[in-house]
C-alpha positions in Angstrom: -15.5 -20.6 6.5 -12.3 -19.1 8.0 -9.5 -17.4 6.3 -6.1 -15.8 7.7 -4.7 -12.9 6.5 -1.1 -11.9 7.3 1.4 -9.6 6.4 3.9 -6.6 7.8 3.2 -3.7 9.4 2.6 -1.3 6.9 -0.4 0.4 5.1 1.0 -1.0 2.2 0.4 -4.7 3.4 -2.4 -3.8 4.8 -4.8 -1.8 2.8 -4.8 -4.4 -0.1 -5.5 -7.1 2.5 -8.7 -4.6 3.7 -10.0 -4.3 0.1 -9.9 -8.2 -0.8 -11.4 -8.6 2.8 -14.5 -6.2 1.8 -14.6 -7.9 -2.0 -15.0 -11.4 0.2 -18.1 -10.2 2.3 -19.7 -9.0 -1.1 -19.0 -12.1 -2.9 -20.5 -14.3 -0.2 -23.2 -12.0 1.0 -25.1 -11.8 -2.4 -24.4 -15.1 -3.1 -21.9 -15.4 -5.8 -20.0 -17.5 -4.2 -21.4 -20.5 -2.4 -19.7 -21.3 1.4 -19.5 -25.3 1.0 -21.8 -27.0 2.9 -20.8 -27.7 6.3 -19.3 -24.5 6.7 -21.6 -22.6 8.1 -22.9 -19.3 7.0 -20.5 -16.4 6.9 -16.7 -15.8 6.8 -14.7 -15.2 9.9 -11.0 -13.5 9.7 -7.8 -13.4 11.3 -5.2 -11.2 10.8 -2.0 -12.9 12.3 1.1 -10.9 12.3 3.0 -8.4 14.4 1.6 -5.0 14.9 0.5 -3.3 11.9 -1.1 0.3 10.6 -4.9 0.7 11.0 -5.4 -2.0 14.1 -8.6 0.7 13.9 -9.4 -0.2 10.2 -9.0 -4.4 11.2 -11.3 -3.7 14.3 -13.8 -1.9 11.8 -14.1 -4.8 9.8 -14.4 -7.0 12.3 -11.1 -9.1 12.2 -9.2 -10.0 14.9 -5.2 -9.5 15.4 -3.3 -11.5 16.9 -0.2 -10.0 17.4 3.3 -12.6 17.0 6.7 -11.4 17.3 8.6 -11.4 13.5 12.2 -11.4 13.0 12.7 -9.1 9.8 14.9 -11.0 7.2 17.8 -8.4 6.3 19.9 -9.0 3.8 22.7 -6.4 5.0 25.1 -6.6 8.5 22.8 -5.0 11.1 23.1 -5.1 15.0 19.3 -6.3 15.0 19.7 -9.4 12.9 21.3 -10.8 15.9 17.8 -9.9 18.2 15.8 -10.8 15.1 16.8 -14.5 14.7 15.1 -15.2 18.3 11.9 -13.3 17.1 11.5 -15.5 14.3 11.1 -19.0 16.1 9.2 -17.5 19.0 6.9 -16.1 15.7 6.4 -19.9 14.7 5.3 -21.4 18.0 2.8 -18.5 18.1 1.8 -19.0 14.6 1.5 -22.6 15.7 -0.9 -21.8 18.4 -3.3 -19.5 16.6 -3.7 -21.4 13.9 -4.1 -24.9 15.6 -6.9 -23.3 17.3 -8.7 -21.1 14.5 -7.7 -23.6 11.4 -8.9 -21.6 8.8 -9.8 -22.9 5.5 -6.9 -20.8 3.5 -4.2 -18.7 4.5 -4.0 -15.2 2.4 -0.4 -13.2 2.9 0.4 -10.3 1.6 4.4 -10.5 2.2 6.5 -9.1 4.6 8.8 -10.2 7.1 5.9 -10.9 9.5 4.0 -13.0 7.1 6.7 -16.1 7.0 6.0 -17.8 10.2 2.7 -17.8 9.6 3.2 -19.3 6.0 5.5 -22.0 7.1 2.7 -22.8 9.7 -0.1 -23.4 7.5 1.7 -25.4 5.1 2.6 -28.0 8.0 -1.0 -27.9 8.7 -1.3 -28.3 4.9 -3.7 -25.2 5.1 -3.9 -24.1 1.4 -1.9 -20.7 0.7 -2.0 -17.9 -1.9 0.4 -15.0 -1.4 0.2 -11.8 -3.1 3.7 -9.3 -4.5 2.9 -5.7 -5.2 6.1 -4.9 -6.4 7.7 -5.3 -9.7 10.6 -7.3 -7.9 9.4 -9.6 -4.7 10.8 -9.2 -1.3 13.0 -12.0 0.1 9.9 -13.0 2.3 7.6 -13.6 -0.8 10.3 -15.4 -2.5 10.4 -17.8 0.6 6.7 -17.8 1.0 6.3 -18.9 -3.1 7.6 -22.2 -2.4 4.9 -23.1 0.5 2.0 -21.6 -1.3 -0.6 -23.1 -4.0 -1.2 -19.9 -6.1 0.9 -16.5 -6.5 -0.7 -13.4 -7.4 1.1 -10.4 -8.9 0.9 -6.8 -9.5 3.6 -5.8 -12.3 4.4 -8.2 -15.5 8.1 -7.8 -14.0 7.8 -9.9 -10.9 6.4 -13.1 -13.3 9.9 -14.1 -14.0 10.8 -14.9 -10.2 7.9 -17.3 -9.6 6.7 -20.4 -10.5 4.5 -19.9 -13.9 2.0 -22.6 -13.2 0.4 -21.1 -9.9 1.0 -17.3 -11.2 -1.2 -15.4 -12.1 -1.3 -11.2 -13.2 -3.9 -9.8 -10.6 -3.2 -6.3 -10.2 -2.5 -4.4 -7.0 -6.1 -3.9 -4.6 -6.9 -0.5 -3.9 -9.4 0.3 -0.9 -13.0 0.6 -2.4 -13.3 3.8 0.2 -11.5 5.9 -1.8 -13.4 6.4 -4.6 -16.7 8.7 -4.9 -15.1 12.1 -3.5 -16.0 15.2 -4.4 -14.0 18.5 -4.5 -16.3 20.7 -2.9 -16.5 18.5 0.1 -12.8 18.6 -0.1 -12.7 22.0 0.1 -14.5 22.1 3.5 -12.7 19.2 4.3 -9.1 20.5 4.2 -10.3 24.2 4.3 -8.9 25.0 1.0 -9.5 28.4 -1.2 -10.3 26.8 -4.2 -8.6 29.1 -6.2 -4.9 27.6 -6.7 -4.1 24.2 -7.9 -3.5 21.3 -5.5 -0.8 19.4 -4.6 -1.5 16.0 -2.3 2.1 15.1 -0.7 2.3 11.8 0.2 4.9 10.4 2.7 3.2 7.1 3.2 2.0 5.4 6.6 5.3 5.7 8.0 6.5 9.2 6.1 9.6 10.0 4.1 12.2 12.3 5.8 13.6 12.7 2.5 10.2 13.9 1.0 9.7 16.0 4.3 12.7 17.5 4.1 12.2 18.7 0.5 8.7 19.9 0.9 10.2 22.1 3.8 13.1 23.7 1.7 10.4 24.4 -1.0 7.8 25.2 1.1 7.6 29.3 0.1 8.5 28.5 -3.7 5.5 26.5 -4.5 3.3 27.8 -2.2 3.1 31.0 -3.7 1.6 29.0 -6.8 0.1 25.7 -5.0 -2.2 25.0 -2.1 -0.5 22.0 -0.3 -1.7 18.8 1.4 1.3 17.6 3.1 0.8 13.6 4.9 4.3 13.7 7.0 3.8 10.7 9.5 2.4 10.8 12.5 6.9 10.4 13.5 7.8 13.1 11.4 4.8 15.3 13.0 5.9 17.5 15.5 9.2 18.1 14.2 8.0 19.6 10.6 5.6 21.9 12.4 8.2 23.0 14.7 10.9 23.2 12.0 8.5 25.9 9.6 7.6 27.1 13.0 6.0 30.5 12.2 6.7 30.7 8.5 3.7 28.4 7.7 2.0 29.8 4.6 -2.0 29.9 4.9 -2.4 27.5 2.0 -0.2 24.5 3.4 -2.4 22.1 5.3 -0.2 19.5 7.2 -1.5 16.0 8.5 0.5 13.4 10.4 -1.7 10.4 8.7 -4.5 10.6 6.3 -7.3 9.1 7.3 -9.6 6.9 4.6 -12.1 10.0 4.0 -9.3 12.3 4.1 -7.6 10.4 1.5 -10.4 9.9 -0.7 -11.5 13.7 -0.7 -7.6 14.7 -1.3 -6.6 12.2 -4.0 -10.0 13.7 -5.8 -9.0 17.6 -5.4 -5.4 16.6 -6.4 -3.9 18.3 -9.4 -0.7 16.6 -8.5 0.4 13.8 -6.5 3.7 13.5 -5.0 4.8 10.4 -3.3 7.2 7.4 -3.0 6.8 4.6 -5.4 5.2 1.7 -3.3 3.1 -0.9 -5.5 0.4 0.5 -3.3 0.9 4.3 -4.1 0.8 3.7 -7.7 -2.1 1.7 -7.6 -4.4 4.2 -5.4 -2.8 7.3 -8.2 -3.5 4.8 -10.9 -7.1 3.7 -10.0 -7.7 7.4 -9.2 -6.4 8.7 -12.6 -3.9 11.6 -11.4 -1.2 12.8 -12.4 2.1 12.3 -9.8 5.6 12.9 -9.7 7.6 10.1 -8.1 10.4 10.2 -6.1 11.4 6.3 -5.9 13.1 5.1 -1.9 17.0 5.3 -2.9 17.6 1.9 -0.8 14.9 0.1 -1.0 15.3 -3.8 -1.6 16.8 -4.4 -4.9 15.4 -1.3 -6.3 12.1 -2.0 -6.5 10.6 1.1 -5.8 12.6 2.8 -9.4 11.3 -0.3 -10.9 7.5 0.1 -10.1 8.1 3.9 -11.0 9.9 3.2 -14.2 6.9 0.7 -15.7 4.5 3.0 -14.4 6.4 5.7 -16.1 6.8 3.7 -19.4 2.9 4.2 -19.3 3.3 7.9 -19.4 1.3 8.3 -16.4 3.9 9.7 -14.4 7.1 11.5 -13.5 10.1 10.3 -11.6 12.7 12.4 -9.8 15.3 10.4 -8.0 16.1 11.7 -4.6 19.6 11.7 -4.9 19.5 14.2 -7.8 16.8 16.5 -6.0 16.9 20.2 -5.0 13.8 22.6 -3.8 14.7 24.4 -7.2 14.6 21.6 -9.2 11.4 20.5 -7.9 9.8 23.5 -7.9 10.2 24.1 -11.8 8.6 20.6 -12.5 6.0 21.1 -10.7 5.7 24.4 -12.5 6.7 22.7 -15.4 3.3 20.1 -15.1 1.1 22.6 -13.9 1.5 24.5 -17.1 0.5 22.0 -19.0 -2.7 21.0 -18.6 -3.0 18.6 -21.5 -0.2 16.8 -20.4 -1.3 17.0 -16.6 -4.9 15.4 -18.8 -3.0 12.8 -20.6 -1.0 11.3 -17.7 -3.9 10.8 -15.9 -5.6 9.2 -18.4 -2.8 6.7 -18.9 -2.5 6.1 -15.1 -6.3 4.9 -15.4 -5.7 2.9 -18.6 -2.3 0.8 -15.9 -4.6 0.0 -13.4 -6.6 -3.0 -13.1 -10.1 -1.7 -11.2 -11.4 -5.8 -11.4 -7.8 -6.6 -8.8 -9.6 -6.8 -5.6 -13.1 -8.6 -6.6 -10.2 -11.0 -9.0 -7.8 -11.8 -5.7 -11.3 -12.5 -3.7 -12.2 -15.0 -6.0 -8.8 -16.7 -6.0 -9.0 -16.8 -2.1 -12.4 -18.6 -2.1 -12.1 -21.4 -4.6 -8.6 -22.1 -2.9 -10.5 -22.0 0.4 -12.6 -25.2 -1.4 -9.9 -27.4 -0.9 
């Protein structure tokens, strides 16, 4: 059996696609699902898309990339629509060619700009589809990708409106398996941490957050004098925060370009407190591993649909959100104070982030890959 994967270039794309990946190779290695006959035994992957966070995690799990230029669909005037609308058909005659030769048995995308011409592909080659939206309101690529696919999976009761209710379905958002099973004293070798303050896990996702950067910086000797700090900044943003604190850098602040998957499991575990961007795929690691966050939703992100995943993860009461454009190091610094001294609370919004996640997503979404890939 052979089954594409596709997406954008973001962790975000990409991690779900690695944990349906792993819940496929369990399925068919103990048997629960049966590879029709004829189909040999095993699954081989393809990612297909442009270049993407963790090419290292793909190679690990044995999938190869083949890489296809992707015009990004923007709905706003920009220079680079004008360079974009030559990547897209070049992207097609690529897709084309990778999958005339590989012909899998279904085509899994997990939206994204680079996703489309490989979508548009497989349904000429009537190669069954099922895409997957995280967010609580699709990107114009899923919306276009809907029509050509057989089944749509979704993470938020929100986005059901915009598809078709015959092929949706309410699947949840997969979180990587590898992030569960830490343990805080291997954490506290890990990131060299005292022990003895509380724990803040700053998350600017694969690509960083300025913004978040920016504010971590101007509160940087506030809350450190309260919090021991694990600060994920980009592997971009890098250089320029640890030149920018230069010599002021407190003891207890630990900064990171990228967190790797152990480093992430061992930091979301030691967590007190989470602060990150509202990406589907944020909420559902903080949801799946019960802790409390503070969100601080992208102020122009398409249609708004980072305040929307924040707000119904909010309406949950297993989080906070701060809106960036209302943000100041003092502000900040007194709700995170504010949380801190509250441990019931901190207690009760992780046990409602637990109660809005949906642990079964992955092993679900594998399952919905395979009996489309009988057809």
């Amino acid at each position: 059996m052979r089954i594409v994967l596709t997406g954008g270039g973001t962790g975000g794309h990409l991690f779900p696609i690695l944990a349906v990946v792993q819940e496929i190779k369990n399925l068919t290695s103990a048997n629960i699902f049966q590879i029709p006959f004829g189909e040999g035994n095993s699954v081989e992957f393809m990612f297909i898309g442009p270049k993407t966070v963790g090419e290292e995690a793909l190679a690990k799990e044995g999938i190869v990339h083949k890489i296809i230029m992707a015009g990004k669909l923007r709905r706003y005037a920009s220079l680079q629509n004008i360079f974009d609308i030559f990547k897209i058909p070049l992207g097609i005659l690529q897709s084309f060619w990778h999958l005339f030769w590989f012909m899998p048995n279904v085509v899994f995308s997990k939206g994204g700009y680079g996703s489309v011409p490989v979508v548009i592909v497989a349904w000429l080659f009537r190669i069954p589809i099922i895409i997957h939206e995280s967010d609580s309101v699709p990107g114009l690529s899923n919306r276009i990708c809907a029509f050509f696919s057989r089944r749509v999976a979704i993470s938020f009761d929100e986005s059901a409106k915009y598809f078709s209710k015959e092929k949706t379905a309410l699947i949840g958002n997969p979180v990587r398996p590898s992030l569960f099973g830490g343990d805080k004293e291997t954490a506290k070798q890990l990131f060299g941490l005292s022990g003895t303050k509380p724990v803040l896990l700053i998350l600017g996702g694969s690509q960083g957050a300025q913004a978040i950067n920016d504010l971590i910086i101007s509160s940087l000797i506030l809350i450190s004098k309260r919090c021991e700090i694990i600060h994920q900044c980009g592997a971009a943003n890098f250089e320029s925060v640890k030149q920018t604190i230069g010599n002021r850098m407190p003891t207890d602040y630990h900064l990171y370009p990228f967190l790797d998957d152990e480093q992430m499991k061992q930091g979301m575990t030691i967590a007190d407190l989470i602060i990150a961007r509202a990406g589907a795929g944020t909420i559902a690691e903080i949801a799946a591993l019960s802790t409390p966050s503070i969100l601080i939703p992208l102020p122009n992100a398409a249609a708004d649909h980072q305040l929307k995943n924040a707000t119904e993860f909010a309406n949950f009461g297993a989080t906070v959100i701060m809106e960036e454009m209302n943000l100041t190091p003092h502000l900040f610094q007194n709700q995170v104070f504010s949380l801190l001294d509250n441990p019931e609370l901190l207690k009760k919004m992780g046990d409602n982030a637990k109660a809005f996640s949906r642990p079964d997503s992955a092993q679900r979404l594998a399952q919905e890959v395979l009996n489309l890939a009988k057809y």
